[in-house]
MARVEX-589463 format. One line per field, with one value per residue (C-alpha): chain; y, z, x. Coordinates in steps of 0.25 Angstrom, whole numbers. Example, Ala and Ser with C-alpha at 12.3 -4.5 7.8 and 13.67 -1.06 7.14 Angstrom:
REM MARVEX-589463
chaine <- (A | A)
c2 <- (-18 | -4)
c3 <- (31 | 29)
c1 <- (49 | 55)
END
This chain:
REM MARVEX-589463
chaine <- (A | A | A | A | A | A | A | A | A | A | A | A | A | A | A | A | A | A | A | A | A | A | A | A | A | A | A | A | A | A | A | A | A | A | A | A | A | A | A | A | A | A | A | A | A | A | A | A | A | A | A | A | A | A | A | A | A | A | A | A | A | A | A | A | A | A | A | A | A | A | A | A | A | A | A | A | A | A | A | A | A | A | A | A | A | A | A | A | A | A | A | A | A | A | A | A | A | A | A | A | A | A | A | A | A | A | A | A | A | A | A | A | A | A | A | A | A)
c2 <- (-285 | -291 | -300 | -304 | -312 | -312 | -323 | -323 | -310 | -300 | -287 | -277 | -284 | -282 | -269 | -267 | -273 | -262 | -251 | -259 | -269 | -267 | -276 | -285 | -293 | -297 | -304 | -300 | -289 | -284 | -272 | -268 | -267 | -269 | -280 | -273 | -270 | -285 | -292 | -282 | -283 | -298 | -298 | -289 | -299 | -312 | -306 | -300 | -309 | -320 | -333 | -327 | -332 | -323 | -325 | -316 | -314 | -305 | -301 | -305 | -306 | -318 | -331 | -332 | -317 | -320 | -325 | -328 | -328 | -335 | -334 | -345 | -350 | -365 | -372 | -368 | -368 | -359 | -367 | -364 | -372 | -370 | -355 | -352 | -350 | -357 | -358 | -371 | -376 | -390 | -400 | -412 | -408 | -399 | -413 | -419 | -407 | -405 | -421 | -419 | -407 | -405 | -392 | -382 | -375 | -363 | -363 | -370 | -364 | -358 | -348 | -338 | -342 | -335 | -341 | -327 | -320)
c3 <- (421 | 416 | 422 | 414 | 421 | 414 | 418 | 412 | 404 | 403 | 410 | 402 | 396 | 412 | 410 | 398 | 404 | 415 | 405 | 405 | 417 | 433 | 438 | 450 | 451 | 444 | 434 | 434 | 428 | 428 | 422 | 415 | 400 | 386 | 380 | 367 | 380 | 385 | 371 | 367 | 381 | 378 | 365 | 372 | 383 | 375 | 363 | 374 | 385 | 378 | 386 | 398 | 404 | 402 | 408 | 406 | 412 | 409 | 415 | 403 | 404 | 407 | 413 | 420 | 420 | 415 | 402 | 402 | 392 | 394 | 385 | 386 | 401 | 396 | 411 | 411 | 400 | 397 | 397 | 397 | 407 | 406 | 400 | 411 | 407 | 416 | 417 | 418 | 423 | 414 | 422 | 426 | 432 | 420 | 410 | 421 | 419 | 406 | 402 | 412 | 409 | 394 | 396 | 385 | 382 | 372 | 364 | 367 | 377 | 369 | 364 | 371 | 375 | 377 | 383 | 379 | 366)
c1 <- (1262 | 1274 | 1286 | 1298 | 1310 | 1324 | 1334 | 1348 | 1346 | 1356 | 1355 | 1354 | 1339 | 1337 | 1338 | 1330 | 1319 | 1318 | 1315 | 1300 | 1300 | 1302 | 1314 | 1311 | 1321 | 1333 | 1325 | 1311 | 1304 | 1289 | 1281 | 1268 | 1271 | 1259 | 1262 | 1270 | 1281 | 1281 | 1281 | 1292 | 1300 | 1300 | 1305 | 1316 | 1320 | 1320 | 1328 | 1337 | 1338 | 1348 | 1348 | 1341 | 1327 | 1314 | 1300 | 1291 | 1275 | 1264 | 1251 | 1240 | 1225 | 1217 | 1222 | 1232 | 1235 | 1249 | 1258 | 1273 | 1284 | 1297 | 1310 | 1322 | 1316 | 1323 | 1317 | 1304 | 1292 | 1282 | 1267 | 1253 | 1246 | 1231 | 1232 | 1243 | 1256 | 1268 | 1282 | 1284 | 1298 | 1302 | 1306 | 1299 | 1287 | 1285 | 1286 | 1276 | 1268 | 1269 | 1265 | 1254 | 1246 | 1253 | 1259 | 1259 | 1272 | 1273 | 1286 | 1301 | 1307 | 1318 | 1307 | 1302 | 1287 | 1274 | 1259 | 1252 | 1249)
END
């Protein structure tokens, strides 16, 4: 299973995405697609989606049972607490958080970031 949210993207990427995913919602998007599809779908959306927001999720093996991709999401950061991946929204809890429990992040947040392999 997959899920991909677009925020701020234009339309017609909208569109595109329809050919492979089930809309439901204005932003949201979900299908069943191999992993080729989902690794080519995401190359298509980040180099199309200009300044707009994407989070994307995916059914894996193991725990938790999910991964997560996000692409120019500039409030929230993508981190691996315990071999489970969150998205964590920076403000001060999150510094709390992160000094406490020493938080993994993946890569800067102007890159499009990735827990799985």
């Amino acid at each position: 299973m997959l899920v991909m949210t677009l925020d701020a993207v234009p339309q017609s990427l909208r569109g595109e995405l329809t050919r492979w995913l089930v809309p439901i919602g204005r932003t949201a998007f979900v299908g069943q697609v191999s992993a080729e599809v989902r690794e080519r779908l995401w190359v298509l959306v980040t180099s199309r989606a200009g300044d707009g927001q994407i989070v994307m999720a995916w059914s894996t093996r193991g725990e938790p049972g999910y991964n997560l991709r996000i692409h120019r999401v500039d409030e929230s950061v993508l981190v691996d607490l315990d071999g489970v991946p969150l998205l964590a929204v920076k403000d001060a809890a999150w510094r709390e958080a992160d000094e406490r429990f020493a938080l993994q992040t993946r890569l800067s947040e102007s890159e499009s970031t990735d827990i799985d392999t």
